[in-house]
N, C-alpha and C positions, 0 to 999 in steps of 0.2 A: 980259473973259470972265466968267462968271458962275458964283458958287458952287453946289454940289451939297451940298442941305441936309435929310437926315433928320429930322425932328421926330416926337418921341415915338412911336416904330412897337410895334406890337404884330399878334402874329401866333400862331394857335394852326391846328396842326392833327389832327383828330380826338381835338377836347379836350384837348391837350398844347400848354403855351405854349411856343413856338418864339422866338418875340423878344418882349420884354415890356419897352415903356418904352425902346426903344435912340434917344438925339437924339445927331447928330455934325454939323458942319462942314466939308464937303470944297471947298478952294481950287484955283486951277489954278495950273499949276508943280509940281505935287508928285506925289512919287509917296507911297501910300499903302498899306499891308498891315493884312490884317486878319486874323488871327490867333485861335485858338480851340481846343479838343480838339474829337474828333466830336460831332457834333450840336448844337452852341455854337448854331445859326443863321447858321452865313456866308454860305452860297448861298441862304438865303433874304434874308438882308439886303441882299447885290449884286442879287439878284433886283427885290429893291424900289427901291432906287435907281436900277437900270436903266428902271422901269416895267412889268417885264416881271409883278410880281405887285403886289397893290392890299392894302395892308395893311388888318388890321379895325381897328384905331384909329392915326389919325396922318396923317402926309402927308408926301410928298418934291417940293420946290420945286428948280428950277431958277432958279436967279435969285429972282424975285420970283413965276413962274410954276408953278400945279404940277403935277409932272412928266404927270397922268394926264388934263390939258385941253390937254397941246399935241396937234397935227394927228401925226399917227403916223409922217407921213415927216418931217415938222420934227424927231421925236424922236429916229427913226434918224440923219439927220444930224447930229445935237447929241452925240448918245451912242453909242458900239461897245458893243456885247457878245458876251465872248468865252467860250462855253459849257463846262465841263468835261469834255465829250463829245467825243471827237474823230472824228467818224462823219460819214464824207459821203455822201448819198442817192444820187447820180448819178455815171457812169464818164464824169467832161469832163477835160480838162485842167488843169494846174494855173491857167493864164492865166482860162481862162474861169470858173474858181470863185471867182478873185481881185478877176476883174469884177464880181462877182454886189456886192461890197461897194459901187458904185456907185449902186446902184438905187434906193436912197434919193434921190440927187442927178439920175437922168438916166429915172429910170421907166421905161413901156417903148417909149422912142424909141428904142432902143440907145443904144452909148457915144461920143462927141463926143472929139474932141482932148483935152480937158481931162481926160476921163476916164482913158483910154488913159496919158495920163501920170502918172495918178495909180495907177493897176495899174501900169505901170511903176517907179514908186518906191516900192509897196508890196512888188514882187518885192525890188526890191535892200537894201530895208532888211531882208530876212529872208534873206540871202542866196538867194532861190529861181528867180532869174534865171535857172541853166544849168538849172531842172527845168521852167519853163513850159510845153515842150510835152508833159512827161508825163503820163500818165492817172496822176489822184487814186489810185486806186483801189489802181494799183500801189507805190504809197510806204510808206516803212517808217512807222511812229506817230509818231515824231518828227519828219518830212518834213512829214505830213500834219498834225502839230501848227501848224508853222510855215508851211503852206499856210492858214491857218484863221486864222491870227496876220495874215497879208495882208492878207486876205479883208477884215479891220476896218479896218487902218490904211489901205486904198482909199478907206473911205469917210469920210477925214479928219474923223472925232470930233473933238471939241473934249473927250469927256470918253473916255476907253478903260477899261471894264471887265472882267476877265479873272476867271475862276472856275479858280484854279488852274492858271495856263498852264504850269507848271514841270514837271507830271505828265506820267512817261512819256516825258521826255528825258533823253539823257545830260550827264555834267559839262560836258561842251565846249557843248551848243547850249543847257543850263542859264545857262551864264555868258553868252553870247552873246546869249540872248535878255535875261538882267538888264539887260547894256548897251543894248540897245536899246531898252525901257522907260524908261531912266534917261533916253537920249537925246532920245526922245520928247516926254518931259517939258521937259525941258533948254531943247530948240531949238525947242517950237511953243510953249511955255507953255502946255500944254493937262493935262491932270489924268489919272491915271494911279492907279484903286483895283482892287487886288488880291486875291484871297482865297489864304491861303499856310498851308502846315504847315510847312515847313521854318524853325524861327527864326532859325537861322542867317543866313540869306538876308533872313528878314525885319530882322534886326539891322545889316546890312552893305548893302542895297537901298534901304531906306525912308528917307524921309525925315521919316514919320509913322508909327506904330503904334495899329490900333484890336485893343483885347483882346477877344473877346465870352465869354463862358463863363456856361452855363445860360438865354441867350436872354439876355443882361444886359450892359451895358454896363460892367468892371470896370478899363481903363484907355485914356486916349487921349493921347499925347504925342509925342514924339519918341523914338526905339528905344531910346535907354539907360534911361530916363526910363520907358516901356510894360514894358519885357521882364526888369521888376528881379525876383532872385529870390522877393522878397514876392507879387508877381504870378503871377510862376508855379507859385509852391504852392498858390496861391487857384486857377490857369483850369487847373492840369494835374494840380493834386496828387503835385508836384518837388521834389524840392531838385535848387539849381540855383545854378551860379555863376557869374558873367562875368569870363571871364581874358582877355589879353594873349594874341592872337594873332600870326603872325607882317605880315597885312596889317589887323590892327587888334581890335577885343573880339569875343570871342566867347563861347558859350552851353556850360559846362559841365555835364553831368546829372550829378547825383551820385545818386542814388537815391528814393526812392519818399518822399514828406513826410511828416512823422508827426504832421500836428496833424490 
């Protein structure tokens, strides 16, 4: 499977530089967060790496390929992207919106056995199986989060990109969905970038940590290593400590940094 590789991105909007200079390496097998205060640049960085925007200086390679000359349904197949929005257009069912991730692979013949099984497994990895024949529309946010969460993993990505998938559920389908990212990763070797506020999660989830703070590239490592309190003073303006939790380190805030 082939790497997802940022090189020097730069992006400014209405004369404000938004990312400036951000190069990373993203491998498959991992799950990856990236991490920032508001306005850091996240969703526009997943954005890029997705394809979904053309940075003004720089480039995002797939492989050896990059990302903005493959064929658009090659792209979608290759890549999910899972929007921060949790808004569906149309009153269908859960089933038939979870199809829709197929379209990349099956256009518009409709869905073939292979499909069908593959909506099938993207219900039951999100638990959404007993809600398939509910209308979207009627679903609580977190329903409809994890209806949307499907939706991508139907269209067996090799890379899954998620704009804050953790927004607007609760503890229970927060942790549920981590495992199932994790597993994702786990069991396809397929590649798994996140954009997360919660550090916590990012500390205890990831197996990589990208920092961005002021459009800028200011740490990339593994969580203990990203999320040290030097860091966080520099991307949050923190003090911050990492104690001894009861299922492993976690992110203490002590108060507001004074340098």
């Amino acid at each position: 499977m082939s790497d997802l590789i940022a090189e020097g991105l730069n992006v400014a909007l209405g004369g404000k530089s938004i990312l400036a200079g951000v190069s990373a390496r993203f491998r498959p097998g991992q799950v990856t967060a990236v991490v920032g205060p508001n306005g850091a640049g996240k969703s526009t960085f997943l954005a890029c790496l997705a394809g979904l925007r053309r940075p003004d200086v720089g480039r995002v390679l797939l492989g050896e390929s990059p990302i903005q000359a493959l064929p658009h349904r090659e792209r979608a197949r290759r890549i999910g992207f899972l929007p921060q929005s949790a808004e569906v257009a149309w009153a269908v069912d859960v089933e038939t919106l979870v199809g829709l991730g197929r379209t990349p692979h099956s256009g518009a013949r409709g869905l073939g056995v292979g499909d069908r099984a593959a909506v099938h497994a993207a219900l039951e990895r999100t638990h959404m199986t007993a809600l398939a024949r509910r209308d979207v529309t009627t679903l609580s946010g977190g329903e409809r989060a994890r209806a949307l969460l499907a939706r991508v993993l139907a269209g067996e990505p090799t890379w899954l990109l998620a704009d804050e998938p953790l927004a607007g559920l609760d503890p229970g389908h927060q942790l549920d969905t981590v495992d199932l990212l994790r597993a994702f990763a786990a069991e396809t070797g397929h590649g798994v970038i996140m954009t997360l506020h919660d550090l916590g999660v990012a500390l205890r989830l990831a197996d990589r940590v990208v920092v961005l703070s002021g459009g800028g590239l200011i740490a990339d490592a593994g969580p203990l290593e990203a999320l040290t309190p030097d860091v966080l003073a520099r991307a949050y303006g923190v003090q911050a400590a990492i104690v001894d939790g009861v299922s492993g380190p976690m992110i203490e805030l002590i108060g507001r940094s004074r340098g």
